[in-house]
C-alpha positions as CSV (number, residue, x, y, z in Angstrom):
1,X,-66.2,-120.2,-76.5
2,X,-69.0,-117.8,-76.0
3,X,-69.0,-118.0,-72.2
4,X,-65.1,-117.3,-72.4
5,X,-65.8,-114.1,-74.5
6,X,-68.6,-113.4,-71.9
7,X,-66.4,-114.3,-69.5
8,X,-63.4,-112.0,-70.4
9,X,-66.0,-108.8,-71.3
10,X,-67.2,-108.7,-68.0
11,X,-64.0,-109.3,-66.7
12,X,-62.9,-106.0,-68.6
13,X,-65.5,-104.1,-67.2
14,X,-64.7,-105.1,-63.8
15,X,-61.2,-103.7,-63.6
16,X,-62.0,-100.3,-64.9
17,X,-59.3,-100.5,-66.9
18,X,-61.5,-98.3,-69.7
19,X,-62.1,-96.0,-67.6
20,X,-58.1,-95.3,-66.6
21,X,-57.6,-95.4,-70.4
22,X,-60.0,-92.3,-71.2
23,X,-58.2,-90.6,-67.9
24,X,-54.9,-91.2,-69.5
25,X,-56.1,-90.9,-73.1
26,X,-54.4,-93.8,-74.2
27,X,-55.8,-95.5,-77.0
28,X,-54.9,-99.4,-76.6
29,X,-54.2,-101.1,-73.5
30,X,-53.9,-104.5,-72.4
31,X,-55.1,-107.0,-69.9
32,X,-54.1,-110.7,-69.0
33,X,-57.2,-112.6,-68.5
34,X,-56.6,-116.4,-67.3
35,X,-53.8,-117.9,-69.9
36,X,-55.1,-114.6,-72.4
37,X,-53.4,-111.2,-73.4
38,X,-56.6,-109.2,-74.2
39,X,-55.7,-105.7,-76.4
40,X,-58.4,-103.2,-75.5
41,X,-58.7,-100.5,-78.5
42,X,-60.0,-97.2,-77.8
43,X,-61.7,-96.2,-81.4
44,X,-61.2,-93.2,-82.9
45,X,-62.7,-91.3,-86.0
46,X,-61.1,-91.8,-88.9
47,X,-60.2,-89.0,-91.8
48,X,-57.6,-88.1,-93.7
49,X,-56.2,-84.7,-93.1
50,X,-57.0,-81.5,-95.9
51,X,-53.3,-81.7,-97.3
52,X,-53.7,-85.4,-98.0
53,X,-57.1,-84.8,-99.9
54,X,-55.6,-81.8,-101.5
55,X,-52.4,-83.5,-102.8
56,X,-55.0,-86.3,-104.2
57,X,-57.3,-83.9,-106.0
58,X,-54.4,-82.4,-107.6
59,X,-52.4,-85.6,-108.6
60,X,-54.9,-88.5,-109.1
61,X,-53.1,-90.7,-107.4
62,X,-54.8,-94.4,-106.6
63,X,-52.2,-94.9,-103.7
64,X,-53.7,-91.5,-102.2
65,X,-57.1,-92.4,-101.8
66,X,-58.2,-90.6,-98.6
67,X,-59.7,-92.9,-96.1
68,X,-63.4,-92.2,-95.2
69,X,-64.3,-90.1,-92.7
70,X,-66.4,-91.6,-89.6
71,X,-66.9,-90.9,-86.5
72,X,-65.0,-93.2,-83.3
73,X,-68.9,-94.9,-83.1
74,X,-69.3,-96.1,-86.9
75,X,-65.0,-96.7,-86.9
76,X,-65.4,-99.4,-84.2
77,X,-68.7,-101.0,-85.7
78,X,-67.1,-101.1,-89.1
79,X,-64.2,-102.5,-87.7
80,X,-66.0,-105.1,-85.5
81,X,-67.9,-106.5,-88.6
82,X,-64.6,-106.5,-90.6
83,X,-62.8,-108.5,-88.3
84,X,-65.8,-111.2,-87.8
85,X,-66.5,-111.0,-91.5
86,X,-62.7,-111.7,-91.9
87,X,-62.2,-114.4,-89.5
88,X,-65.1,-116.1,-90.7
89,X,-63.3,-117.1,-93.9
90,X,-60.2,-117.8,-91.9
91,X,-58.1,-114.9,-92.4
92,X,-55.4,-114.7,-89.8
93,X,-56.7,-111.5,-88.0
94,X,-57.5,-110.6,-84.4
95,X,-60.7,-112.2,-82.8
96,X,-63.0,-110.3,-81.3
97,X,-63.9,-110.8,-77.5
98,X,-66.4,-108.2,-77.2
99,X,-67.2,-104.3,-77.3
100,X,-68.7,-101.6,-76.0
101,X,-69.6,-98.2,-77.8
102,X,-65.9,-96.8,-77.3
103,X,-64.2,-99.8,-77.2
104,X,-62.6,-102.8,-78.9
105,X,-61.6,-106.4,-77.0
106,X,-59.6,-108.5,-79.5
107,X,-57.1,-111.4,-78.9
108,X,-53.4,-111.1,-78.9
109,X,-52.2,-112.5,-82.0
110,X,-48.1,-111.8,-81.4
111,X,-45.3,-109.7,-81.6
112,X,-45.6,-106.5,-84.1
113,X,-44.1,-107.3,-87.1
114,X,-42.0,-104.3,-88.3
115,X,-40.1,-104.4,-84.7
116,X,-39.4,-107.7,-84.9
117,X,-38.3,-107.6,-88.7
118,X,-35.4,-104.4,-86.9
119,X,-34.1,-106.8,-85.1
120,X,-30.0,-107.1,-86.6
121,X,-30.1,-110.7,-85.4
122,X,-32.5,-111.9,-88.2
123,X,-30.8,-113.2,-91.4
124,X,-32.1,-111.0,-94.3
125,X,-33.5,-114.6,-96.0
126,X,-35.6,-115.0,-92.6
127,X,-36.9,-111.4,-93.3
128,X,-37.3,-111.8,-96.6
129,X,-39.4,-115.4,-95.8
130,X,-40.8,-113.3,-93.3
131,X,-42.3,-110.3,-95.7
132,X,-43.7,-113.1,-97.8
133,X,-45.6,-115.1,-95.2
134,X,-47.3,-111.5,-94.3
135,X,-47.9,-110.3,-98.0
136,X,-49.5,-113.8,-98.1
137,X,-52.0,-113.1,-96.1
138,X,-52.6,-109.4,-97.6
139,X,-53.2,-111.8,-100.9
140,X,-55.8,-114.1,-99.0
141,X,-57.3,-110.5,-98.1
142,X,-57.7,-109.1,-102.0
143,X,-58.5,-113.0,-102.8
144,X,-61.8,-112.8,-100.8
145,X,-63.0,-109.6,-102.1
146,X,-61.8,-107.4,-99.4
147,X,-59.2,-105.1,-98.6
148,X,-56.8,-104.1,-95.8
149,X,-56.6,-100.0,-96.1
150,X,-53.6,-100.2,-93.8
151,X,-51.4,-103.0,-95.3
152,X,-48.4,-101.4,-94.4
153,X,-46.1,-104.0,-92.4
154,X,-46.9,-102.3,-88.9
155,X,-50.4,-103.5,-89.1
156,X,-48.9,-107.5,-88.9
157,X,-48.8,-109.3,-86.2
158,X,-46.2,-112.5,-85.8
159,X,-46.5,-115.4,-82.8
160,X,-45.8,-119.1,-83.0
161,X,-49.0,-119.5,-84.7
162,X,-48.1,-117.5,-88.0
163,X,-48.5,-113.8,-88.8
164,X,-52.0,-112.5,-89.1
165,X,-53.2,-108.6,-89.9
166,X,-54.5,-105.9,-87.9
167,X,-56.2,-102.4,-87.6
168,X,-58.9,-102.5,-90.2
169,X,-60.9,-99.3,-88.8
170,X,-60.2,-97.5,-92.4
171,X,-62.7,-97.6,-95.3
172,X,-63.6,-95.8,-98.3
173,X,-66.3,-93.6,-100.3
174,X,-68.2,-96.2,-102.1
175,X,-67.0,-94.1,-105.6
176,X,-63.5,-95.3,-105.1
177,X,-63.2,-99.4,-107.1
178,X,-62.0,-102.5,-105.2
179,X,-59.0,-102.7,-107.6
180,X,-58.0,-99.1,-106.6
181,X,-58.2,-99.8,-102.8
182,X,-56.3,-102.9,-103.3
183,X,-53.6,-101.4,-105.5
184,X,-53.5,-98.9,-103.0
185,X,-52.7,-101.6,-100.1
186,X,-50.0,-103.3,-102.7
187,X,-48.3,-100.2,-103.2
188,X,-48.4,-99.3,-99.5
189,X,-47.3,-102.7,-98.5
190,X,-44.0,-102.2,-100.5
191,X,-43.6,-99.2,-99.2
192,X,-43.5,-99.6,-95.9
193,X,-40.5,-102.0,-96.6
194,X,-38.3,-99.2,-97.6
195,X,-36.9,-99.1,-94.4
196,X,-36.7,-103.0,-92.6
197,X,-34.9,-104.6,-96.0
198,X,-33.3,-104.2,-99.5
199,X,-35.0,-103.4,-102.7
200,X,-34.6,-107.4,-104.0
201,X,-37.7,-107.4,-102.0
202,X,-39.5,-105.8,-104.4
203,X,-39.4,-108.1,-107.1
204,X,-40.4,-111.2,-105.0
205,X,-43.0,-109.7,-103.3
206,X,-44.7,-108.6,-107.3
207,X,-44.1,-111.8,-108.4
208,X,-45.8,-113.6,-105.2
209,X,-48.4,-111.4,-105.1
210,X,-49.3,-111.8,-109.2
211,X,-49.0,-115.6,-109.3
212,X,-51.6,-115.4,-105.5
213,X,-53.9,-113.4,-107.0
214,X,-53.7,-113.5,-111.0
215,X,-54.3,-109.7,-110.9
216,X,-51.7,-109.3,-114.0
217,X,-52.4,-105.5,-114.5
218,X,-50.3,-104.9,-111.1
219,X,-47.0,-104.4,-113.0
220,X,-48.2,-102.1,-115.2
221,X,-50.3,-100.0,-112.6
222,X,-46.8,-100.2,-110.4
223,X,-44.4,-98.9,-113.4
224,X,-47.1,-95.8,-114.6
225,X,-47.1,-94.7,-110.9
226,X,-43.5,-94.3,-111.1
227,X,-43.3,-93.0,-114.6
228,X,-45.6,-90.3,-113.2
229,X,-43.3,-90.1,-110.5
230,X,-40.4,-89.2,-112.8
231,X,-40.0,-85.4,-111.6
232,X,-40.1,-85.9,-107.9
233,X,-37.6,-88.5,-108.6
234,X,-35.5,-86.4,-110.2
235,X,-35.8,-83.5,-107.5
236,X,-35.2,-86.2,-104.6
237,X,-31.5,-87.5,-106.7
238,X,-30.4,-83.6,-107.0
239,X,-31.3,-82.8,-103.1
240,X,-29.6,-86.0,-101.8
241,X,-26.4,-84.8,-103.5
242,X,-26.1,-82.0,-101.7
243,X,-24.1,-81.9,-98.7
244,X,-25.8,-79.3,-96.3
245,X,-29.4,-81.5,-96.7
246,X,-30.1,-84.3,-94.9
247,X,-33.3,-86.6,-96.1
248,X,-35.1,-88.6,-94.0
249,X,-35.4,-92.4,-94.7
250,X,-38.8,-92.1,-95.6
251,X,-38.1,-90.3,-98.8
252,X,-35.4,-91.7,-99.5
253,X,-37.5,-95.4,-99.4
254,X,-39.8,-93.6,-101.8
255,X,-36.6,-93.3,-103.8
256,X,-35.7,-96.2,-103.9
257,X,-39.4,-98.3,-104.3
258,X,-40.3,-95.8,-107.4
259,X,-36.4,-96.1,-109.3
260,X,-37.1,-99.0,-109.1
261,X,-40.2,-99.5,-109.9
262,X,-39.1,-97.3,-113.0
263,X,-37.2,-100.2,-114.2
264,X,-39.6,-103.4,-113.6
């Protein structure tokens, strides 16, 4: 296996495809080596913007933890060790072929999973079976001691071997707790399903996640979020009655996830 990840590196390197990427400033790419899709990742610093840090200074709120900032050099070599540190323990996440100081060689592991969840074709049970195979694996993250800091359903991957994870270049200050970061993923998670499925959802993908990983303060972290929530709940149900404001589906997911979240 090492001569094939030698193998492919040099391989890489060979068809300049990098260097065509930094031309083009295009941050992933890909490459079919022998019977292998290989994703080449361009690695970027990682911060989170002044309005995000702001808006979490102000409010306190775990789910807006701002990511740490790094530059694209100590993204990629955190992201490297997270993905062998994973994989090690037999998390379903990309494996690493090889690097260099800009960029990233990983496997293909499939189809991305929030495109393939659109698809009208797809009974909702098969989405919904779906959703829980990938919060699965978000539980086998938290399980191990880790966390995702992107666990929104974008960052899954599907293929006829299962679903496994990706984009793990985020991490945090070392003040921020483990059970913050991971609430923070939960909460995210659900989130990002505002938009692919309905809010019965929800309540599957709490209970799955309690009985995976016994963390039993989840519901009552979830329903004080939206408690806190309660006025920018009530601004968003007085602006979507009117008829001369249209609001994206983002905020209206957010509307949705924290009502009912409200109620659980």
């Amino acid at each position: 296996m090492q001569n094939f990840y030698q193998t492919c590196a040099q391989a890489i390197h060979k068809s300049r495809i990098t260097d065509k990427m930094v031309t083009d400033h295009k941050k992933i790419d890909r490459l079919q080596f022998d019977d292998h899709l290989i994703w080449i990742k361009r690695s970027e610093a990682t911060r989170s913007n002044i309005f995000h840090k702001m808006f979490y200074r102000l409010s306190r709120l775990k789910v807006l933890i701002p990511v740490e900032h790094k530059t694209a050099h100590q993204s990629l070599e955190f992201e490297v060790s997270k993905l062998k540190s994973l994989a090690a323990i037999d998390v379903p996440v990309p494996r690493v072929v090889g690097h260099d100081t800009q960029f990233l060689f990983l496997k293909d592991t499939g189809t991305d999973l929030r495109q393939y969840l659109k698809n009208n074709e797809l009974s909702q049970t098969h989405k919904e079976k779906t959703i829980i195979q990938a919060l699965m694996v978000l539980c086998q993250i938290h399980n191990s001691g880790n966390y995702h800091a992107g666990a929104q359903i974008k960052n899954y991957t599907i293929s006829e071997q299962g679903i496994s994870a990706i984009d793990f270049e985020d991490s945090f200050a070392n003040c921020y707790s483990l059970e913050d970061i991971q609430f923070r993923d939960f909460f995210l998670f659900l989130f990002s399903l505002t938009t692919i499925s309905n809010d019965v959802i929800y309540q599957e993908a709490i209970d799955v996640y309690l009985s995976k990983t016994g963390n039993e303060n989840i519901k009552v972290r979830l329903k004080k979020i939206a408690r806190t929530t309660i006025p920018l709940l009530k601004t968003i149900e007085f602006l979507s009655n009117s008829k001369h404001l249209h609001l994206g589906h983002d905020v209206m997911g957010a509307y949705t996830l924290l009502s009912f979240l409200a109620g659980i």
